[in-house]
N, C-alpha and C positions, 0 to 999 in steps of 0.2 A: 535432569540433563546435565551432562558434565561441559563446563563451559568451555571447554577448547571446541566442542561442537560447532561456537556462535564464529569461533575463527574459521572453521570450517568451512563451514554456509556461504561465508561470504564471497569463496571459488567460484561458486557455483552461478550468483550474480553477476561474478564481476564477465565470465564464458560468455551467459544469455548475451548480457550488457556489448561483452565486444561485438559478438558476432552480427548482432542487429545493427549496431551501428555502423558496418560495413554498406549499412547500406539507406544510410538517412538522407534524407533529399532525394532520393531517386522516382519517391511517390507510390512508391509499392507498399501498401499497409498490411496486406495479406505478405506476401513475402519477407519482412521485417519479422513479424510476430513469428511466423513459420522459421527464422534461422532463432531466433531466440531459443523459442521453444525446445527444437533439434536440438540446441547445446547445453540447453541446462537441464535434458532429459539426462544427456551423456555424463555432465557434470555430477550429476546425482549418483551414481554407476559408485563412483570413490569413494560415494559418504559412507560414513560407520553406522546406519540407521537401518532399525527395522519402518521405512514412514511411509502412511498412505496420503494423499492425496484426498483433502476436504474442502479445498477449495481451490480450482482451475480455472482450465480454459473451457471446459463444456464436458459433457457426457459421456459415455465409453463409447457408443459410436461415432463420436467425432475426432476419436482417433483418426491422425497422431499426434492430436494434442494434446497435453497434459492433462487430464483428462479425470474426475472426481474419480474417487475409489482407485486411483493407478497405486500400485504400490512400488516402492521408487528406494534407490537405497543398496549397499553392499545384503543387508539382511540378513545376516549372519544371525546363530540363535542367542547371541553374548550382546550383539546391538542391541541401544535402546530402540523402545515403541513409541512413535511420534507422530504427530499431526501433523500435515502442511499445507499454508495456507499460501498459494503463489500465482506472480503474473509475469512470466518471463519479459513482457513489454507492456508496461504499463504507459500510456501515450503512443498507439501506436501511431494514430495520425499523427502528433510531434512529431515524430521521427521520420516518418514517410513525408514530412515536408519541410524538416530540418528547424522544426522550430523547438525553442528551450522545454524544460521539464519531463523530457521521457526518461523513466527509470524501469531495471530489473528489481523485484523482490520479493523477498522467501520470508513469510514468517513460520517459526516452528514452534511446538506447547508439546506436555503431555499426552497420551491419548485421550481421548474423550474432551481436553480442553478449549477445545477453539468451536462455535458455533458451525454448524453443517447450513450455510444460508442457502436460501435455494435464489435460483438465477433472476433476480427480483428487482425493485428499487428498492432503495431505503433513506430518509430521510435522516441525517446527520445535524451535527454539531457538535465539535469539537475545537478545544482550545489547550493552551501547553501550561505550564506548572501553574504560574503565576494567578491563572483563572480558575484552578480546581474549583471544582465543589459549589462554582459559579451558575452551570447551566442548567437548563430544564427544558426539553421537548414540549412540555406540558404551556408554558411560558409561547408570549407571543416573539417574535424575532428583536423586538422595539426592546418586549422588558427583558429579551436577556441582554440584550448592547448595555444596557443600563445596569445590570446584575455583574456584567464582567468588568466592565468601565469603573464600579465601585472596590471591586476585589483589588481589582490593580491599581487602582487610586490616580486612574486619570478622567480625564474627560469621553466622553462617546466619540467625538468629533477627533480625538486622538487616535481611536481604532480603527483597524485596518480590518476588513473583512472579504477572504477567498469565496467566490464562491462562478462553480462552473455557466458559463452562456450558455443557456439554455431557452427555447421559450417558456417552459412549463416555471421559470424562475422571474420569470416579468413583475409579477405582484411583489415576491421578495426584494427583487431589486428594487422597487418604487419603495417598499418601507424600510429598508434598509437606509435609502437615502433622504428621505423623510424625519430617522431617527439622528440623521447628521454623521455617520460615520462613513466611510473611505471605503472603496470597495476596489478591487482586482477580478477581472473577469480573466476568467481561463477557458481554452479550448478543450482541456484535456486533463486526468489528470489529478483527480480530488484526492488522491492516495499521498501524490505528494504536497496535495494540499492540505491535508490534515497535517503529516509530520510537520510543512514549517511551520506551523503552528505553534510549537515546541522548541524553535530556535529564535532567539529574539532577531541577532543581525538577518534574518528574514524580511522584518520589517512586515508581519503576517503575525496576526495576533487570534481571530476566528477562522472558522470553515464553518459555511452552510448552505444549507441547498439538500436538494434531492440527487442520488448517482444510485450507483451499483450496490446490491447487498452485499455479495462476496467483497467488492476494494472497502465495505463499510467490515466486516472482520480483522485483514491486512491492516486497516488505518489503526484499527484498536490495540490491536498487537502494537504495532511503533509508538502510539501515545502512551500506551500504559507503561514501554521500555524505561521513558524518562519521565515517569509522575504526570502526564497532561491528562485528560480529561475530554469522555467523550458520551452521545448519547446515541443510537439509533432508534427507526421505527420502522417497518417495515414497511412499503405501498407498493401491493402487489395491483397489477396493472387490468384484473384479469380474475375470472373464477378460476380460471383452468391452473395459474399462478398460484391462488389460494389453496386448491389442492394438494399440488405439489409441496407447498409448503406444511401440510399437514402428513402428507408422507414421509415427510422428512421429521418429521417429529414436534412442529411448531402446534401451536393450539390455539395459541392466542395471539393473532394477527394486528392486535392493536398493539404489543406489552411494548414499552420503550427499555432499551436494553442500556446499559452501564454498559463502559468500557471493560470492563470486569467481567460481565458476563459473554461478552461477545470473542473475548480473547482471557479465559483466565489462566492459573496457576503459574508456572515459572516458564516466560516465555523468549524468545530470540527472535532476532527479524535482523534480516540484514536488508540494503541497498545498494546499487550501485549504478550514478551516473549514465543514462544512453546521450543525451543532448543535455546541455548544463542549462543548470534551473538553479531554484534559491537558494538550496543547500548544497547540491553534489553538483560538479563540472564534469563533463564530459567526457568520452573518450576520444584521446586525442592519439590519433595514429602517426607512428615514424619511421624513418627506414628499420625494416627489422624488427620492428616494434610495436607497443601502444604504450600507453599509459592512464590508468582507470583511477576514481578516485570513486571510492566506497565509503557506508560508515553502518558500525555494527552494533546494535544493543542488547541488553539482557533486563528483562523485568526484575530479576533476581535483586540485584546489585544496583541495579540504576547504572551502570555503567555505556556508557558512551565512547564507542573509539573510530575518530575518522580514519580512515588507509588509503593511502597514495600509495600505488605498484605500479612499478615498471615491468613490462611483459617484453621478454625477449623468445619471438618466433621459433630462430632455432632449437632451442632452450627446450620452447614446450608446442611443437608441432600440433598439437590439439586446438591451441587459441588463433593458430593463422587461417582463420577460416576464409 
């Protein structure tokens, strides 16, 4: 993928990104997601990509949501052929009640690169450079606090660990705290809890917990941009689940997956700000204006580029939504 691509991608965020937040706090979570959605359909329209759609918002009848299998993109036959993995509002309750952490974002890989997860749980753990090659699903939660706490050469009681309120995370959170380490509960939202993982002034050192299979692909793509480290496991809720999952190609419902395999070869993922959380700020609206602060990586290169843009209305009629 030619990397003026990953510059690319990030329009397309930053569209979802505004248009949703036109309307945060008003407590509509179906109509947040729905304007997101709507503009980063349109936003895709520009891209120079032949890209289908491997990880959405739900199924071809649940159009007109973005929707598995959509194929999305200028599509030209000289474009390249891409995967894409995306959540035009990832938080959408954050944002339907104005609280921190909702983001738009796109990851994109080669074809065939990005796992096809099917609409599932999955059990996570993921940490940023500094804890590589620290985790193990296999490992109880106690001995990886201990496993990463060693890599990084502090204490347990030094680490910070994201992980979503849930009830199904009651036992977690009693060993978690058990093992002496600091915990942040979130409403929303593990997608951006995995990347800050990945940013020290995050003050966010793990992610764990049970969430989404498809945000466990998107989180893989962002840790693998900048060297973190991640592990899934599938926990389908359901036979009906486990089938599906074997229509899709999976076999083995127990395998624990590498960041690598869930997102491999040379991949892109952008983000961008809806309600300010631990790495991206918000969109902040002005007369005539907004102002979005996005940030875009590449597996390739390890490269890392935050963007602050100013969006002038008249300018580009398509983002006054």
């Amino acid at each position: 993928m030619d990397r003026n691509l990953a510059m690319e991608v990030v329009r397309v965020t930053e569209m979802a990104a505004i248009a949703s937040a036109r309307l945060m706090g008003r407590g509509g979570k179906n109509e947040s997601d729905q304007a997101a959605v709507d503009a980063m359909r349109r936003a895709f329209d520009a891209l120079q990509i032949n890209g289908t759609v491997v990880i959405g918002e739900g199924e071809r009848d649940e159009a007109p949501m973005l929707y598995i299998g959509e194929e999305v993109g200028r599509r030209h036959a000289d474009d390249p052929s891409v995967d894409i993995a995306l959540d035009p509002l990832e938080g959408t309750n954050l944002c339907a009640y104005g609280r921190p952490g909702a983001i738009a974002v796109v990851a994109m890989a080669d074809k065939g690169k990005l796992l096809n997860a099917p609409d599932t749980y999955m059990e996570k753990i993921a940490v940023g450079p500094r804890a590589r090659g620290a985790i193990d699903l296999r490992r109880s939660p106690t001995e990886n606090l201990r496993s990463i706490a060693e890599r990084m050469k502090v204490y347990v009681a030094d680490l910070t660990v994201i992980i979503l309120e849930r009830e199904r995370h009651v036992e977690l959170i009693k060993e978690v705290r058990a093992a002496g380490a600091r915990i942040r509960l979130i409403d929303d939202g593990d997608v951006a809890g995995a990347i800050a993982t990945c940013f020290e002034d995050t003050g966010v050192d793990v992610l764990m917990g049970t969430g989404g299979a498809p945000e466990g692909v998107i989180s893989a793509a962002a840790v693998r941009s900048v060297g973190g480290d991640m592990q899934g496991r599938l926990v389908p809720r359901n036979a009906e689940e486990v089938a599906r999952a074997a229509r899709m190609g999976i076999t083995d419902i127990s395998k624990i997956y590498t960041a690598e395999e869930l997102a491999s070869g040379d991949v892109m993922f952008a983000a961008t700000g809806v309600t300010t959380g631990d790495f991206l700020r918000g969109v902040r609206f002005f007369g005539g204006g907004c102002e979005t602060h996005s940030v875009v990586m590449r597996s390739k290169t390890g490269t890392v580029r935050f963007i602050q843009s100013r969006h002038k209305f008249d300018k580009k009629p398509g983002y006054n939504f």
